[in-house]
C-alpha positions as CSV (number, residue, x, y, z in Angstrom):
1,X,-6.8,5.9,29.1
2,X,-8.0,3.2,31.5
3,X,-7.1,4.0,34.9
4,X,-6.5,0.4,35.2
5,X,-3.4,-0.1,32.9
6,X,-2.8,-4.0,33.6
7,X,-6.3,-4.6,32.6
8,X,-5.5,-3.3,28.9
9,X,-4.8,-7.5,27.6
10,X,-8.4,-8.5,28.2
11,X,-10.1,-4.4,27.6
12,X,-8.4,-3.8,24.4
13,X,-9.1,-6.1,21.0
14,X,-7.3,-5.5,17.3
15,X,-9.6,-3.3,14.6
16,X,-10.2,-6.6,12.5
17,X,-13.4,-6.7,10.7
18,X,-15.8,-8.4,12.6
19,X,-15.9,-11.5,10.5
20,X,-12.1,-12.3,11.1
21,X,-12.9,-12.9,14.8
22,X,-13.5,-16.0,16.5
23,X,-17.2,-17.3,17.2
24,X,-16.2,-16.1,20.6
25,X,-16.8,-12.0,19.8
26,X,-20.0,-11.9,21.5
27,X,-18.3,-12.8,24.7
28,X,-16.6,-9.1,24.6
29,X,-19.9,-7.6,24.8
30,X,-20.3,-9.4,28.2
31,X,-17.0,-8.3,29.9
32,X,-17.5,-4.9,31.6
33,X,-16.1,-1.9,30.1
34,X,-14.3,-3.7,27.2
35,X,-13.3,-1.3,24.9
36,X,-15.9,-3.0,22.3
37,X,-19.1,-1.3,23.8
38,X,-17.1,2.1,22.4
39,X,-15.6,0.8,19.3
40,X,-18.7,-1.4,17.9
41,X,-21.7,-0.8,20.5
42,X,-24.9,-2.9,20.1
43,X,-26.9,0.3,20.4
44,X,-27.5,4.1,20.4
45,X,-26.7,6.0,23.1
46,X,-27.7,9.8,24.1
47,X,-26.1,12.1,26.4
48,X,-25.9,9.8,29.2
49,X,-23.8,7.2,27.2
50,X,-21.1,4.5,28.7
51,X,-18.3,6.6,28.2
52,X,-19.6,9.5,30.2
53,X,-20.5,6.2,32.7
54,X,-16.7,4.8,32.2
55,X,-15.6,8.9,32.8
56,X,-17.5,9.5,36.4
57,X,-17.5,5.8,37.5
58,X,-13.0,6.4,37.5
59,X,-13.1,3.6,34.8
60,X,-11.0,6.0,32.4
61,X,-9.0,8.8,33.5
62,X,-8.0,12.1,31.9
63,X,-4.0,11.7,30.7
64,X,-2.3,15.3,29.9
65,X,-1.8,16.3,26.3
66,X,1.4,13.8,25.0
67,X,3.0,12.5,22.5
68,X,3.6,8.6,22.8
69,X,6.0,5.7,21.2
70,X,4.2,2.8,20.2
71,X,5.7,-0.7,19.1
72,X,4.5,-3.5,17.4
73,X,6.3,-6.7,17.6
74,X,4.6,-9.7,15.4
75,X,5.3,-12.8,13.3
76,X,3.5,-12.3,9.5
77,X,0.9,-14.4,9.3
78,X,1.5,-15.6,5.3
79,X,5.5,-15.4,5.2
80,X,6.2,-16.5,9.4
81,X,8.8,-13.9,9.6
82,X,9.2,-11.7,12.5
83,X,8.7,-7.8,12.0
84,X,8.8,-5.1,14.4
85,X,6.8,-2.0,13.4
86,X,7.9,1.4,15.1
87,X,6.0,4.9,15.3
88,X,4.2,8.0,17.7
89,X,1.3,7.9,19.0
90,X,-0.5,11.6,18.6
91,X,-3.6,13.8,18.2
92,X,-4.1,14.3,14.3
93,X,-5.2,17.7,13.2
94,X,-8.1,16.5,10.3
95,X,-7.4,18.8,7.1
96,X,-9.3,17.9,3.4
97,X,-7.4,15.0,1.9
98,X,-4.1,16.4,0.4
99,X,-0.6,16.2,-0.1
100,X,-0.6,18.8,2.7
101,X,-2.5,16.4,5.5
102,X,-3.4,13.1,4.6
103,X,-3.0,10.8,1.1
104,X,-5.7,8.2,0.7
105,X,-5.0,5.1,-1.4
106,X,-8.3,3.5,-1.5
107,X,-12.2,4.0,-2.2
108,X,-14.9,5.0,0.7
109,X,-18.5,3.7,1.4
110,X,-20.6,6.6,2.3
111,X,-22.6,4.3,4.3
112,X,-20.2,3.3,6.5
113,X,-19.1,7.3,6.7
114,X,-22.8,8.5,7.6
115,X,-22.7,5.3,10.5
116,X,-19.5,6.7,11.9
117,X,-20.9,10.3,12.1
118,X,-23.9,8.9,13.8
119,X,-21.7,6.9,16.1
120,X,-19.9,10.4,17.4
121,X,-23.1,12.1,17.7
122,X,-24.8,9.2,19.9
123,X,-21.4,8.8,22.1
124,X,-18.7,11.9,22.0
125,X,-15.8,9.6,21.8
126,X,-13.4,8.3,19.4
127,X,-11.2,4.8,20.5
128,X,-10.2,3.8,17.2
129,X,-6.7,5.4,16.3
130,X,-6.0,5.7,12.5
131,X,-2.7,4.1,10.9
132,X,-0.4,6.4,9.1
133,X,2.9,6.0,7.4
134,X,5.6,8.3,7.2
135,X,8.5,8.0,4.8
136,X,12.3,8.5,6.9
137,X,14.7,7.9,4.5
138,X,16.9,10.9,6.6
139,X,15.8,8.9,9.3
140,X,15.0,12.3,11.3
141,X,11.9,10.4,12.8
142,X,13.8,7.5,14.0
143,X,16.6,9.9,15.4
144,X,13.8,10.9,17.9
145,X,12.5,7.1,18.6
146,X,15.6,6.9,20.1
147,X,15.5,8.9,22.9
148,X,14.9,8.4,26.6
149,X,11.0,7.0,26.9
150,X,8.6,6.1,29.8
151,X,7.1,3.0,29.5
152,X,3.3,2.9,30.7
153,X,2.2,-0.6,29.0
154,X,3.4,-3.5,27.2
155,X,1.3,-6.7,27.1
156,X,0.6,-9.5,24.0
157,X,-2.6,-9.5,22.4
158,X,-5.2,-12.8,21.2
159,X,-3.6,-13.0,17.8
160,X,0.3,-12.9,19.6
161,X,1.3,-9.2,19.0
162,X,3.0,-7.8,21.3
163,X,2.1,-3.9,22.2
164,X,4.5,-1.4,23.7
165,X,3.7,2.4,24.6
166,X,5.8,4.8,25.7
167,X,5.6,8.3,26.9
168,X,8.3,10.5,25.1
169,X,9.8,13.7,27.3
170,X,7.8,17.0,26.9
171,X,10.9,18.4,25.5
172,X,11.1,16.6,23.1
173,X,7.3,17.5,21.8
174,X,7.7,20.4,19.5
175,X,10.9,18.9,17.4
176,X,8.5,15.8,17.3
177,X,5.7,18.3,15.8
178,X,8.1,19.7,13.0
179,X,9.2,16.7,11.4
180,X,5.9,16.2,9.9
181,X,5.3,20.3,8.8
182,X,6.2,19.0,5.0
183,X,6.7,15.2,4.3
184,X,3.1,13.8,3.4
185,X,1.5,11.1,5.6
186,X,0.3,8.5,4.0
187,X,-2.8,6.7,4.9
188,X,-2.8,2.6,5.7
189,X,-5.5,2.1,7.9
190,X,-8.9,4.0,8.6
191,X,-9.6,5.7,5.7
192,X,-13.4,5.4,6.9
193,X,-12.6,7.0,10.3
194,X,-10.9,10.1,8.9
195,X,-13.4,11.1,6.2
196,X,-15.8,10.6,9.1
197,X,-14.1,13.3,11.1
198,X,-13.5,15.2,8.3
199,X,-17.7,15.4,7.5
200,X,-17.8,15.4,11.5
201,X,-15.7,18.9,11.9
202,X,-17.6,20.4,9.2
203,X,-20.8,19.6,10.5
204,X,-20.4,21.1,13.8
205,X,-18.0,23.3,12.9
206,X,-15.5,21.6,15.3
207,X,-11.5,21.7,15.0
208,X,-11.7,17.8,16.8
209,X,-8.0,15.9,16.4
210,X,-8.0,12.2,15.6
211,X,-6.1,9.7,17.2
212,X,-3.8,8.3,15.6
213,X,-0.2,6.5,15.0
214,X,2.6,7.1,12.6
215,X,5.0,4.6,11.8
216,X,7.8,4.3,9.3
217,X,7.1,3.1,6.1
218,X,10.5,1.7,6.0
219,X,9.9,-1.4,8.6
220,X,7.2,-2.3,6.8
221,X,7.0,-5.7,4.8
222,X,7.8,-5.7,1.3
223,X,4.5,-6.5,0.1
224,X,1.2,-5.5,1.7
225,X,-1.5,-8.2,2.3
226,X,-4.8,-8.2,0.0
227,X,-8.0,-8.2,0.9
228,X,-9.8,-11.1,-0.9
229,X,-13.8,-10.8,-1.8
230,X,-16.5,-13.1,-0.6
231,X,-20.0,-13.3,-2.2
232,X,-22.9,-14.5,-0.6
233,X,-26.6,-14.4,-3.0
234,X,-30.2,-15.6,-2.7
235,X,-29.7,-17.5,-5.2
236,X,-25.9,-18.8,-6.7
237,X,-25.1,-21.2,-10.2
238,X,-21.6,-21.8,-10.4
239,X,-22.1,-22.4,-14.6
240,X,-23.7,-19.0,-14.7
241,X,-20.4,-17.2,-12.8
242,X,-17.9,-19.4,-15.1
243,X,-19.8,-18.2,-18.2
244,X,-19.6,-14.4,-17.6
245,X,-15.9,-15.1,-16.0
246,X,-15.0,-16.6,-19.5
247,X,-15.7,-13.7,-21.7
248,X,-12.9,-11.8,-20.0
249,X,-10.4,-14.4,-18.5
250,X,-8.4,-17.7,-19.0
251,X,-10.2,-20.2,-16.4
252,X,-7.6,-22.5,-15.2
253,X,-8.7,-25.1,-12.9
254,X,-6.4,-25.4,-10.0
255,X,-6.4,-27.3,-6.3
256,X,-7.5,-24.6,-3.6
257,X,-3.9,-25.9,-2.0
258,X,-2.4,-24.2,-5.3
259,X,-4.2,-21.2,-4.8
260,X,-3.3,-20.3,-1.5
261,X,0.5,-20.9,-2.4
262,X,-0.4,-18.6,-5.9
263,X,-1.6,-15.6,-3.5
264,X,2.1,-15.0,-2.1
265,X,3.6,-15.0,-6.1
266,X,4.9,-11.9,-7.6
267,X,2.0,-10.4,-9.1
268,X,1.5,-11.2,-12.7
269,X,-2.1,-10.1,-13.3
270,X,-4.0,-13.0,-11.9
271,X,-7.0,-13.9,-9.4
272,X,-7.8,-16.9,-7.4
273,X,-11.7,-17.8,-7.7
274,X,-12.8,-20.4,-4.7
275,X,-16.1,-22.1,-5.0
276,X,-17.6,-24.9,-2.7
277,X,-17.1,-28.0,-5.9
278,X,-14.0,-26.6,-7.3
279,X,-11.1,-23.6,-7.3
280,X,-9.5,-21.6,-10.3
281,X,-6.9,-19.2,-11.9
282,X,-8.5,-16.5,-13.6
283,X,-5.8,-15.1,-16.4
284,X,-7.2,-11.7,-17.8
285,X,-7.7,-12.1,-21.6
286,X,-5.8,-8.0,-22.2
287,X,-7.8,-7.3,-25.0
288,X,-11.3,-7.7,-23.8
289,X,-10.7,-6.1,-20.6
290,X,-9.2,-3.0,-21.8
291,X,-12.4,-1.8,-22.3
292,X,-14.1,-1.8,-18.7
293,X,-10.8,0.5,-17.1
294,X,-11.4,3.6,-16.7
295,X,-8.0,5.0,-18.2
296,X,-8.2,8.5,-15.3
297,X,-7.8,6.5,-12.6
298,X,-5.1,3.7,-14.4
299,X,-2.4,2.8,-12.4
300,X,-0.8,-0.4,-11.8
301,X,-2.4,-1.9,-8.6
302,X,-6.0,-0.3,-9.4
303,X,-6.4,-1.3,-13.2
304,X,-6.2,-5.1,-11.6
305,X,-8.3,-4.4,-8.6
306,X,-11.1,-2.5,-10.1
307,X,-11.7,-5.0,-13.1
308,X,-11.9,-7.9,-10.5
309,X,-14.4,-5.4,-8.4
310,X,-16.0,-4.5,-11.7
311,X,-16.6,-8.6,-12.5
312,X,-17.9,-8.9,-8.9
313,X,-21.0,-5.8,-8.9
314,X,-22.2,-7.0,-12.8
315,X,-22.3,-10.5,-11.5
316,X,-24.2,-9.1,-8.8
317,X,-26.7,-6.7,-11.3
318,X,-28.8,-9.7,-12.3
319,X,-29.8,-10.0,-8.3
320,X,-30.5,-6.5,-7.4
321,X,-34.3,-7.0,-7.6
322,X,-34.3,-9.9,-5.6
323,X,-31.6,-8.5,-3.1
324,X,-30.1,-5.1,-3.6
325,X,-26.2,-4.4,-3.6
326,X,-25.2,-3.4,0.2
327,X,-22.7,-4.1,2.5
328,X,-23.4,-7.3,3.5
329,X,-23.6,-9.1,-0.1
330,X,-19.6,-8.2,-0.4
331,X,-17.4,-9.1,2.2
332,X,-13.7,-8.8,2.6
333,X,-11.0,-11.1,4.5
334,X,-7.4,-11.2,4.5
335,X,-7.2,-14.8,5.7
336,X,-7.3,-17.4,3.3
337,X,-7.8,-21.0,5.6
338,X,-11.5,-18.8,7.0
339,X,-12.9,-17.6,3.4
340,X,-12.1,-21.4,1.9
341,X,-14.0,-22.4,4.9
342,X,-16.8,-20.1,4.5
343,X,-17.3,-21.0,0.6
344,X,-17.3,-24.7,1.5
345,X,-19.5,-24.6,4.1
346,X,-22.0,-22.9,2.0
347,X,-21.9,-19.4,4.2
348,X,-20.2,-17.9,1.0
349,X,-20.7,-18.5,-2.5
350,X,-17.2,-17.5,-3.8
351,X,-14.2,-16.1,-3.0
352,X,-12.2,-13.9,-5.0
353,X,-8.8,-14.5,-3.9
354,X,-6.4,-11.2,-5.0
355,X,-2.7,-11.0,-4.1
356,X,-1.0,-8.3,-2.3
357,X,0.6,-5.3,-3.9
358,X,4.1,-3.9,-3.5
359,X,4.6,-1.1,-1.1
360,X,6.5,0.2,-4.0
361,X,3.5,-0.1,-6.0
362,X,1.3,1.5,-3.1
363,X,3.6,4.5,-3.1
364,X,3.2,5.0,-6.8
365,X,-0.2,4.3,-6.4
366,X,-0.6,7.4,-3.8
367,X,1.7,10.2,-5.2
368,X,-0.4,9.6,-9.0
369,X,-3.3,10.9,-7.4
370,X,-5.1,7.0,-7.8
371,X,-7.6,5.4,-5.5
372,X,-8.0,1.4,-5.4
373,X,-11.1,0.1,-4.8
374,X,-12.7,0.1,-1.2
375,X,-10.7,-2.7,1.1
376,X,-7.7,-3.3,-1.1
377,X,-5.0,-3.8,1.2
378,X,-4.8,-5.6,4.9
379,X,-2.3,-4.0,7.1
380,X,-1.5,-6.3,9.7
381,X,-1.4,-6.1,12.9
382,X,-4.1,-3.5,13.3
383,X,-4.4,-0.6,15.4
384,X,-5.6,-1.8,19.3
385,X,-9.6,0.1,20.1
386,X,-8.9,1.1,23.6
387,X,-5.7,1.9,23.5
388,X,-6.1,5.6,23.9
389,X,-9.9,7.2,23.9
390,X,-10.1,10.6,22.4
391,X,-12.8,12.8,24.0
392,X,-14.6,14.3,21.7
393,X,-16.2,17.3,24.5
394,X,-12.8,18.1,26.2
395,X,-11.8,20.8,23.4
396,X,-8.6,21.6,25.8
């Protein structure tokens, strides 16, 4: 951890993609040792990297092996309402994904896997903590989030979430340890991260934990944000998107106003589409998009999710000569005021605006074995880089 606890407000930042920051991000690179320049450096490092800097300059010191309560206080940033998520804070051992270890619910970019690898070769430490969630209805878990603590931090983020940790009594470790011997975790946040490790460990033929926290599922809100899709080409026609979107949907026009109170619905099957001259309702004509689901991996939330993915990529086929498919001509954001703003200022093309599935409906989606698209859900708040720093060379 820092040695420096008070400092954590202005070292630590939320795991947001990087577009949902403020212009202000570069400014992080410039304060010293912010947790950034170990979360998203600027370059490769070798041996002699800024952690092992951070570790001999006294910047971080070692903590003994604990398990800690962490608590997130924050106001939902669609609905207003205030929710207080509750969990531990632990070294993960990384199995294969499983019913056993960990259960995915969405897609992974191999891309972004082989980067992270790259990223523990070049700096040997990990300050990114996944986001599990662990079902309590015996509430055996919360029995245990109960008891005596010591509080080492509490402080309020940028974005107004307020960030408790705690230190749980060493007694109390092993009873911790048991709870979790048979329920399944199952994965919210970092699904990236963990196959990373799990490539990682097998490479090097490492055992390396993961960092990560475990809340209950049951404080969670009812229904999970989405993340919507922005588009950006070398070349865009609005007629030529509304023609392919036509063969397979109703296009209702609609005010943009009207979509972003349609994204907070129940979910009855539609999509928002957001251009720079004008916004719609996309209502999926059933019988010609039967066809383009693949039936194996049909389940409620995913049938939706990878036809409006599916719409997005043959859209994008007619541009691949001119500018290949990659990371960078699909982006994803949760907030709906920044993509309208993107798509009218021209920095986007068009939005797809999707709305957020149930957690009931994620928990189906999970124990049938389906995987939704790459970035369909947006847990909010996310897990805090610098928090905790895992060492990847300190195997004791």
């Amino acid at each position: 951890m820092y040695s420096d606890l008070q400092s954590l407000p202005k070292l630590s930042f939320p795991l947001m993609p990087k577009e949902e920051f403020s212009n202000d991000l570069e400014s992080l690179y410039k304060i010293p040792f912010h947790s950034i320049l170990l979360t998203y450096p600027k370059t490769s490092e070798g041996k002699d990297s800024s952690f092992e800097e951070w570790k001999k300059k006294g910047v971080l010191k070692k903590e003994g092996a604990a398990i800690y309560k962490y608590t997130q206080e924050y106001k939902h940033p669609v609905s207003g309402k205030l929710f207080k998520r509750v969990g531990i804070m632990a070294g993960l051992k990384v199995d294969d994904w499983g019913p056993e270890s960990v259960l995915p619910h969405e897609g992974i970019n191999s891309e972004v896997v082989e980067q992270g690898i790259q990223f523990l070769e070049n700096y040997q430490v990990n300050s990114s903590p996944i986001h599990l969630l662990y079902s309590d209805p015996e509430q055996r878990l919360r029995n245990y989030l109960e008891n005596p603590t010591e509080l080492i931090s509490m402080f309020t983020d940028s974005l107004g979430t307020i960030h408790k940790l705690e230190k749980f009594e060493e007694r109390t470790y092993k009873d911790i340890y048991k709870l979790f011997k048979s329920n399944p975790l199952f994965l919210a946040d970092g699904h990236h991260r963990y196959q990373t490790m799990i490539l990682f460990n097998r490479k090097y033929s490492k055992n390396t934990l993961i960092p990560a926290y475990i809340s209950l599922i049951e404080n969670e809100p009812p229904r999970i944000l989405p993340f919507h899709r922005l588009v950006k080409l070398s070349e865009f026609k609005e007629e030529k998107l509304l023609h392919i979107l036509k063969k397979f949907f109703q296009v209702q026009p609609i005010s943009s106003e009207n979509v972003e109170a349609f994204t907070v619905q129940e979910d009855g099957g539609e999509w928002g589409l957001i251009m720079k001259s004008q916004s719609f309702i996309l209502k999926p004509i059933n019988e010609k998009v039967k066809h383009f689901i693949n039936n194996k991996a049909y389940n409620e939330a995913g049938q939706k999710m990878a036809l409006i993915d599916y719409l997005v990529l043959k859209y994008l086929e007619d541009f691949k000569k001119e500018q290949a498919k990659n990371w960078f001509n699909l982006k994803f954001s949760y907030n709906f005021t920044k993509l309208t703003r993107k798509v009218r200022s021209g920095e986007a093309d068009f939005g797809l605006i999707l709305k957020g599935i149930s957690m009931k409906t994620l928990g189906r989606t999970v124990l049938d074995n389906s995987i939704l698209p790459e970035k369909s859900t947006f847990f909010y708040p996310k897990m805090l880089a610098g928090l905790v720093f895992y060492d990847l060379t300190d195997q004791n």
